[in-house]
C-alpha positions as CSV (number, residue, x, y, z in Angstrom):
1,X,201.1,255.3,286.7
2,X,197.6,254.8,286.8
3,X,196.3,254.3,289.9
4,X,193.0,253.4,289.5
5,X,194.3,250.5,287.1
6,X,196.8,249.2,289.2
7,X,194.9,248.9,292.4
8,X,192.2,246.8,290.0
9,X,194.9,244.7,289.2
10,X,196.7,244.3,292.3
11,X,193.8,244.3,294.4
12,X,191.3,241.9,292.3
13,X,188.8,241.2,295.2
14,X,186.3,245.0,295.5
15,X,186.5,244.4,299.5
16,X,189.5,243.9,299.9
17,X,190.5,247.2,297.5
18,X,188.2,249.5,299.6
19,X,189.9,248.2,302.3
20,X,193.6,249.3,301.2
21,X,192.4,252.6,300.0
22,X,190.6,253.0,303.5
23,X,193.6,252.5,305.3
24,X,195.5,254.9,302.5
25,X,192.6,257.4,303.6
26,X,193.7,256.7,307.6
27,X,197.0,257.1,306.6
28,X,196.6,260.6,305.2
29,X,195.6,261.9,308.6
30,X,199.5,260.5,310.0
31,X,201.2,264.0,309.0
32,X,203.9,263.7,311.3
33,X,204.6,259.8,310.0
34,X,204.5,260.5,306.3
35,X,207.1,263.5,307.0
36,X,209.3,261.4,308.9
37,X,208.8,258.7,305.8
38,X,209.8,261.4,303.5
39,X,212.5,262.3,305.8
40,X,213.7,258.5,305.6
41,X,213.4,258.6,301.7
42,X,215.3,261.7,301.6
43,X,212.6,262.9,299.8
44,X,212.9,266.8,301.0
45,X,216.9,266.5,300.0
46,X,219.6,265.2,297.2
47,X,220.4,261.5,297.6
48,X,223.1,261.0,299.9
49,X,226.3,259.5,297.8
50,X,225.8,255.7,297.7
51,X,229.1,253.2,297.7
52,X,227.5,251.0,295.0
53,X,224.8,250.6,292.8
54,X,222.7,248.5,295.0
55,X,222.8,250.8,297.5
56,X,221.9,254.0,295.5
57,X,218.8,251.8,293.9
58,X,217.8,251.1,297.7
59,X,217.8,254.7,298.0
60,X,216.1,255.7,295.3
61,X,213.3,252.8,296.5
62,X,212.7,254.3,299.2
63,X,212.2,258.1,297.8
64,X,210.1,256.4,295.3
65,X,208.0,254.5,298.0
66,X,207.6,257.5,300.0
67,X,206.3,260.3,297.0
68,X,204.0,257.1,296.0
69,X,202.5,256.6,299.2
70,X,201.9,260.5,300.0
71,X,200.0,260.5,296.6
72,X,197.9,257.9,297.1
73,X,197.0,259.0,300.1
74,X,196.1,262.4,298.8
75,X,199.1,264.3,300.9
76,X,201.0,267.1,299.4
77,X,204.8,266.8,300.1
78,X,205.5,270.6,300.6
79,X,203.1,270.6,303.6
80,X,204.9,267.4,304.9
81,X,208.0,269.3,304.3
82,X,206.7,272.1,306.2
83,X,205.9,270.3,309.0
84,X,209.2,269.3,309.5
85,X,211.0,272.2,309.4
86,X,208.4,275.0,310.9
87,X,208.4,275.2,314.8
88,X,206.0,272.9,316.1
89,X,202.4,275.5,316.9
90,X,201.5,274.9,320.8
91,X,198.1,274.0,320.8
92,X,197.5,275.0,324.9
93,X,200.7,278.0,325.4
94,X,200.6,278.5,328.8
């Protein structure tokens, strides 16, 4: 997908396309939300077994919409995926 193309289509007005990709840009710095996104898209895992096709294409929207919106805002999914299964690094061990 081109990115560039689509958010020049989708987004036809320049302020309010710098806005979106400023709030993609905000969005990058929300680690521990974008793991738990990828978490939700079952991004990190197989798809669990759906019961019927419009569940498994629900699924697979969601795993879509998470990868997309990690790469737009410029976040790698093996650090995400990192984060969510390393031990949390106390910042002020007492």
């Amino acid at each position: 997908m081109n990115l560039i193309g689509w958010f020049r289509t989708a987004w036809r007005n320049e302020g309010h396309r710098a806005a979106v990709l400023s709030d993609y840009a905000k969005v990058a710095i929300l680690r521990h939300f974008l793991a738990d996104l990828a978490l939700r898209g079952s991004v990190f895992a197989p798809l669990p077994p759906a019961k019927d096709l419009y569940a498994a294409g629900i699924a697979e929207g969601r795993r879509q919409l998470a990868l997309e919106t990690m790469r737009i805002a410029g976040t790698d999914p093996a650090t995400l995926q990192r984060l969510c299964f390393e031990p949390l690094k106390q910042e002020n061990s007492r």
